[in-house]
C-alpha positions as CSV (number, residue, x, y, z in Angstrom):
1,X,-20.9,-33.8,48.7
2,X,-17.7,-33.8,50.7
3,X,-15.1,-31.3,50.3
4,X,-12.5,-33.6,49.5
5,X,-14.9,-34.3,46.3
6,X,-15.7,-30.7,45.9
7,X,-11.9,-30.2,45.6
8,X,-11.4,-32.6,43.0
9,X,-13.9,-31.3,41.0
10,X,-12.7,-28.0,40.9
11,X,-8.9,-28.7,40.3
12,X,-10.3,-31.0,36.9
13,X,-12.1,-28.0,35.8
14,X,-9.3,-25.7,36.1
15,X,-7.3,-28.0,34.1
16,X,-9.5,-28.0,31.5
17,X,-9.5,-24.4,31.2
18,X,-5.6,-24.4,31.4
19,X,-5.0,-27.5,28.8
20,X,-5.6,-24.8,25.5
21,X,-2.9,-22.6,27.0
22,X,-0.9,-25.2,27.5
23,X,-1.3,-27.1,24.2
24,X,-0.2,-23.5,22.7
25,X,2.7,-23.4,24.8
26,X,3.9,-26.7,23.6
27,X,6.5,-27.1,20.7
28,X,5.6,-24.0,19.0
29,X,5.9,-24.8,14.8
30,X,7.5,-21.2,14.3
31,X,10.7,-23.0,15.3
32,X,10.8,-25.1,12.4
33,X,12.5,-23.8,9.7
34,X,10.6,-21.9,7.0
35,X,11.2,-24.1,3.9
36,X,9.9,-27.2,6.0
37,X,6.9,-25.2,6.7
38,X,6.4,-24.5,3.2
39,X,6.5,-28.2,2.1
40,X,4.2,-29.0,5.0
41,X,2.0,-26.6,4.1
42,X,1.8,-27.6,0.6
43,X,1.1,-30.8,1.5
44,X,-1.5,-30.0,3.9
45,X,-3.3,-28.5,1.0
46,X,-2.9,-31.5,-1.2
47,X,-4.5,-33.7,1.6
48,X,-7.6,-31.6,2.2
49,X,-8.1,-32.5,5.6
50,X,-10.6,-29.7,7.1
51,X,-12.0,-29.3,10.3
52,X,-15.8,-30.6,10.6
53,X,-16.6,-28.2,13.2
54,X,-14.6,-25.2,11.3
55,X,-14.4,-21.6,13.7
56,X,-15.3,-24.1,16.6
57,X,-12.7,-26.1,16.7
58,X,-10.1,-23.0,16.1
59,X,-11.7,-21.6,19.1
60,X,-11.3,-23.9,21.3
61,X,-7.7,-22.5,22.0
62,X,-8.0,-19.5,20.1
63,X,-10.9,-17.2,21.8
64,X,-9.3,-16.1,24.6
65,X,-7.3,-14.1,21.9
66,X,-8.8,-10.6,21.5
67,X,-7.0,-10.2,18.5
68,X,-8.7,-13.1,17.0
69,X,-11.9,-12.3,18.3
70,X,-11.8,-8.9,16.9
71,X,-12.3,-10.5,13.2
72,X,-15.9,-11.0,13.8
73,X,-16.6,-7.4,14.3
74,X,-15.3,-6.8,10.6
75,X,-16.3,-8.3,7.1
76,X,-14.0,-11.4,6.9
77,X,-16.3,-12.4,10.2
78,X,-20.0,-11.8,9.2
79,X,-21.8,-14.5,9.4
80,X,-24.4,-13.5,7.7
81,X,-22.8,-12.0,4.3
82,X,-22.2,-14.8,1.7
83,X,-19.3,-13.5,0.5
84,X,-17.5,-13.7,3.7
85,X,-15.0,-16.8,4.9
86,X,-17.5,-16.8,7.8
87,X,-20.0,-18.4,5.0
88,X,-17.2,-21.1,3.4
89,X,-14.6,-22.8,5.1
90,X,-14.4,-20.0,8.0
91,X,-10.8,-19.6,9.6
92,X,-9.2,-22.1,7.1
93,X,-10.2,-20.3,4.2
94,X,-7.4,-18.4,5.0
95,X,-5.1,-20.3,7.6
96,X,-5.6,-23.9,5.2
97,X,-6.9,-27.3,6.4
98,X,-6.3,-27.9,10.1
99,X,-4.9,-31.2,9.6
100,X,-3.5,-32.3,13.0
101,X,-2.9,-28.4,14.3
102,X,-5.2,-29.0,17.0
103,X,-3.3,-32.3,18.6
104,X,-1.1,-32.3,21.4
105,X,2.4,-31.2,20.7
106,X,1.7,-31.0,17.2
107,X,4.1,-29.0,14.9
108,X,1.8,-28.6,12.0
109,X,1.4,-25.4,11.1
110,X,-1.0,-23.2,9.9
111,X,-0.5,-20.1,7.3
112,X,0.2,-17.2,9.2
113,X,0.4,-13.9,7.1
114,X,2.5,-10.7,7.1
115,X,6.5,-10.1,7.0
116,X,7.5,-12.3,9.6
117,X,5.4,-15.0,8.6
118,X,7.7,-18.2,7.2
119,X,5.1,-18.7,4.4
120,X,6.4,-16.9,0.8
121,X,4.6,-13.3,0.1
122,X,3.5,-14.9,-3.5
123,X,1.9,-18.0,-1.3
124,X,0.1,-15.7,1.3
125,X,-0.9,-13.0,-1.4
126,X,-2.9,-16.0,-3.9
127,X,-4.5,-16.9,-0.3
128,X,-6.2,-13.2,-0.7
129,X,-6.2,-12.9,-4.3
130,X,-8.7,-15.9,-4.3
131,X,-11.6,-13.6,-3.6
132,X,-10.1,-10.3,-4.2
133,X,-9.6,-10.9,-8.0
134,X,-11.9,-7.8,-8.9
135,X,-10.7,-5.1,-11.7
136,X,-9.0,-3.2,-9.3
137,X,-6.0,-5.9,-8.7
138,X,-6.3,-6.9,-11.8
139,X,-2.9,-6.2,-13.1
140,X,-1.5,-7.1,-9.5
141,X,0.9,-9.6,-11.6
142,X,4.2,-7.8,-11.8
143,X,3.8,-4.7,-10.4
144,X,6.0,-3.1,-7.7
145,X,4.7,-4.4,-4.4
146,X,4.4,-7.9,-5.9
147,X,8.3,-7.7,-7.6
148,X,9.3,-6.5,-3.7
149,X,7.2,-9.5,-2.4
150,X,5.4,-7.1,-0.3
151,X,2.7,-9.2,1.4
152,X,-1.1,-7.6,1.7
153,X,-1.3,-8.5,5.3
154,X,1.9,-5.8,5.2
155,X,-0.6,-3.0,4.4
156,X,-4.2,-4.5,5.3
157,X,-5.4,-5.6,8.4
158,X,-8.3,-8.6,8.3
159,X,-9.2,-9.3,12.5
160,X,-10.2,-5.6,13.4
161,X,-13.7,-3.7,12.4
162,X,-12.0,-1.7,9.7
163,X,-8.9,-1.7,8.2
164,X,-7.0,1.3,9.0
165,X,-5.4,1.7,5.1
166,X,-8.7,2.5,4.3
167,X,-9.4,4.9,6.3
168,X,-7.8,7.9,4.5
169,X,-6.7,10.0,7.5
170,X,-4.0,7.0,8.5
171,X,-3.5,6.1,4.7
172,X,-0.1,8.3,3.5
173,X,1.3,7.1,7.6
174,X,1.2,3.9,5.9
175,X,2.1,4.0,2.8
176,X,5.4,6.3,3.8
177,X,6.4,3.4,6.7
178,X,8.3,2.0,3.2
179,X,8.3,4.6,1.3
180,X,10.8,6.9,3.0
181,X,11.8,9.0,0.5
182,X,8.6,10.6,-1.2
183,X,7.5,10.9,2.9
184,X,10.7,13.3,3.2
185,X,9.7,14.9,0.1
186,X,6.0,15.5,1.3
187,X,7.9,17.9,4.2
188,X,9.5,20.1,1.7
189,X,8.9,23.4,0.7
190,X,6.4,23.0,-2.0
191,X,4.3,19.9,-1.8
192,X,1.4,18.2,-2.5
193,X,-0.5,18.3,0.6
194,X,-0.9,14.8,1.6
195,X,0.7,15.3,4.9
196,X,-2.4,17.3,6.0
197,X,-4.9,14.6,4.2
198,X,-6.2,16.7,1.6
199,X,-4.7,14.3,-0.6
200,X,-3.9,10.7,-0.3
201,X,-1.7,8.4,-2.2
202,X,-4.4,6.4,-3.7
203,X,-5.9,9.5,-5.2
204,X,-2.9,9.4,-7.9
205,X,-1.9,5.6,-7.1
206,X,-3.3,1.7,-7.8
207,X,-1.0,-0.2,-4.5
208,X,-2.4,-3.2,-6.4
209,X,-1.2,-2.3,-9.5
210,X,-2.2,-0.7,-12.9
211,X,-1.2,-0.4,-16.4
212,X,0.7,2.7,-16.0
213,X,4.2,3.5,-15.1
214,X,4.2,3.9,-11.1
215,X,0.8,2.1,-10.8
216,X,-0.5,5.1,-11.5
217,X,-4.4,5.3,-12.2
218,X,-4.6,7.2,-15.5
219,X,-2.2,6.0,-18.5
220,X,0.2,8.6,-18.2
221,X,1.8,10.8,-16.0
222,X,0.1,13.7,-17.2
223,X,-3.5,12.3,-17.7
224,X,-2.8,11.6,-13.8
225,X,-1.6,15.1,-13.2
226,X,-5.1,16.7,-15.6
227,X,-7.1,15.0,-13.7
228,X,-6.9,17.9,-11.1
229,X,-4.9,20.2,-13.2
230,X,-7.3,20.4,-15.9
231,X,-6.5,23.7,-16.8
232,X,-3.1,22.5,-18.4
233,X,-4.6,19.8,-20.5
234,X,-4.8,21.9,-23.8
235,X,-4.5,21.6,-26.5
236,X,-3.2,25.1,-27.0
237,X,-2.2,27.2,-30.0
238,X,1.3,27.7,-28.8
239,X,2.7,23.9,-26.6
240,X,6.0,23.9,-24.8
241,X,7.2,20.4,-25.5
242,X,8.3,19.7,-22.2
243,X,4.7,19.8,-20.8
244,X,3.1,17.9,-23.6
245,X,5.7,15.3,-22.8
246,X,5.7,14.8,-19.2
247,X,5.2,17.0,-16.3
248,X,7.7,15.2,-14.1
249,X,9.8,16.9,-16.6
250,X,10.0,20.1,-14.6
251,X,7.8,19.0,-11.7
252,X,8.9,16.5,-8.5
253,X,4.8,15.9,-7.9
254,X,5.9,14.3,-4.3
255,X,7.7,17.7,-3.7
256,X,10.8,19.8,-3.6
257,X,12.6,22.8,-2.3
258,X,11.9,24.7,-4.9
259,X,8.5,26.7,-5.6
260,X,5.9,24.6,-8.0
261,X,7.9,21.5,-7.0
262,X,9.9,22.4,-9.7
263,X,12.8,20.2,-9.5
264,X,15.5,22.5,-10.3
265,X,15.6,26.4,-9.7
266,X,14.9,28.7,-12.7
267,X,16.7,29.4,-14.5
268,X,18.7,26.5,-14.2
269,X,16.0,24.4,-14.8
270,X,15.2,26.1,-17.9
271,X,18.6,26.2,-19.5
272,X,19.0,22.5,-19.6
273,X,16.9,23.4,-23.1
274,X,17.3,26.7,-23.7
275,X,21.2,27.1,-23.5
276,X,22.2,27.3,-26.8
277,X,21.7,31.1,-28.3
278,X,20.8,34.3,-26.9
279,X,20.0,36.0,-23.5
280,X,19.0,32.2,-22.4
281,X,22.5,31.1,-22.0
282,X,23.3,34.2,-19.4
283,X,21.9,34.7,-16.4
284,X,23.7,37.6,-15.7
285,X,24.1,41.3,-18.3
286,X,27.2,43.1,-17.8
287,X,27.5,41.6,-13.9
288,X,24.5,43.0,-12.8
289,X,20.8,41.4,-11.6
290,X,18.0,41.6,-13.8
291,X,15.1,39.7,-15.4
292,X,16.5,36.2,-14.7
293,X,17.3,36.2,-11.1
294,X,14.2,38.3,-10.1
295,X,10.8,37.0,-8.8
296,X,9.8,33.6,-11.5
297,X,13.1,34.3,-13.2
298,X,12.1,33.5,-16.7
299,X,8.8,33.5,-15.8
300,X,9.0,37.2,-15.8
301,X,8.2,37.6,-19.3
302,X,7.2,33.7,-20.3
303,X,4.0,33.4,-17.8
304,X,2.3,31.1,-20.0
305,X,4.7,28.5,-19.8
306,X,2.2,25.5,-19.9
307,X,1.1,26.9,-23.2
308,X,-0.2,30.0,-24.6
309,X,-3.7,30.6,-26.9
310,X,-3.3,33.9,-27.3
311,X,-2.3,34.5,-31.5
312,X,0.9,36.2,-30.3
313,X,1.4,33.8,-27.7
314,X,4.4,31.8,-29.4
315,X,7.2,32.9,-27.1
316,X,4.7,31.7,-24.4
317,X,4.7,35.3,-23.1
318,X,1.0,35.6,-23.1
């Protein structure tokens, strides 16, 4: 073999490994504006038309992608579990039917998930819903993340070993990238402490929805709240109404300034009731300090105020 043929040979082959490159570096189909997408999508799907060689054709162009090579070291890429894409229609289980993707300076797209993605939150989110449909996102129909078309691929992350929202010590850092406020509150004075992970959302919270106001896990607020604060459940002899009612009442559970996470100071918080007669109107005798501005205020003398069982207990005082 001559070296003018040993040449050849070796510029072809380094074509070949270039052309995938290339072809991705084409005509790119984010371009295209994301209602055509959708409609091209849709009909994709109506058409059926799926690769015969599945992950192998995908990786043809794909591997060199660590990103996309990291699915296989998590569940969505075992091979060997039945439940997995891996085991079905592979990568377009969740990207949809190939179609012509794969041609040269083809603009057909495939579903791409997350925020920037072109393809609708509710369109991604039945693409995971389709084998996710256990009793835990059961009631995923209305609740808040799918009103504020919040995506899952927004939270959850499918090409990596494991997904770092469930791992708990990274869970509250993702949950309080959106929602700001309660992570401002979790710095406060009194808090839960979630922002040492002795406590995560999910512990109080269903992201994919429940039953309850708040997609909380428990009914109500306060069979949420009993559920560690079992101690308050009652029933007692002597209930204050405002804590058989709701504990987010008096309490801010995401936290506040004040001590408890009570969400206004005693005794101010108290007299929003208990202003109408008596020494519960004042919070001053005669100009001078006393019982109401001292230590708990009017928990001074009311130190049962969750509720008393004690037969003399109906002032709450013990």
């Amino acid at each position: 073999m001559n070296m003018e043929s040993s040449m050849t040979r070796w510029l072809i082959a380094i074509g070949l490994l270039l052309l995938p490159s290339l072809h991705l570096q084409a005509t790119p189909w984010q371009d295209v504006p994301a209602a055509e997408v959708e409609a091209q999508l849709d009909k994709k799907f109506a058409d059926g038309k799926y690769s015969p060689k599945g992950a192998d054709t995908c990786l043809t162009c794909h591997r060199k992608s660590a990103t996309v090579m990291a699915m296989f070291d998590g569940a969505h890429g075992n091979l060997d579990n039945p439940k997995s894409p891996m085991a079905d229609l592979q990568c377009e289980a969740c990207h949809g039917p190939l179609g012509t993707h794969n041609k040269k300076n083809s603009k057909d797209p495939m579903i791409t998930f997350g925020l920037n993605s072109p393809v609708p939150a509710e369109k991604q989110n039945s693409i995971c819903l389709s084998c996710h449909n256990d009793e835990e996102r059961m009631a995923w129909q209305g609740n808040h993340h799918d009103n504020a078309d919040v995506p899952c691929a927004s939270c959850h992350q499918i090409h990596v070993a494991n997904d770092p929202i469930r791992d708990k010590s990274q869970e509250v850092a993702i949950c309080t990238q959106c929602h700001t406020e309660q992570r401002a509150q979790l710095h406060q004075r009194s808090a839960h402490p979630l922002k040492n992970n002795q406590m995560v959302c999910s512990d109080c919270h269903n992201a994919h929805g429940s039953l309850a106001d708040s997609s909380l896990k428990q009914m109500s607020v306060n069979d949420n709240c009993y559920s560690c604060h079992a101690e308050k459940r009652g029933p007692m002899l002597w209930e204050h109404a405002p804590v058989t009612d709701n504990c987010v009442n008096c309490h801010n559970p995401h936290g506040s300034v004040n001590e408890a996470m009570l969400t206004i100071k005693a005794p101010q918080l108290c007299q929003q009731c208990h202003a109408s007669v008596g020494h519960t109107g004042n919070a001053y005798f005669n100009g001078q300090p006393n019982a109401f501005t001292a230590g708990q205020s009017c928990m001074n003398c009311h130190g049962q105020i969750h509720g008393s069982n004690h037969p003399s207990g109906n002032l709450l005082q013990r």
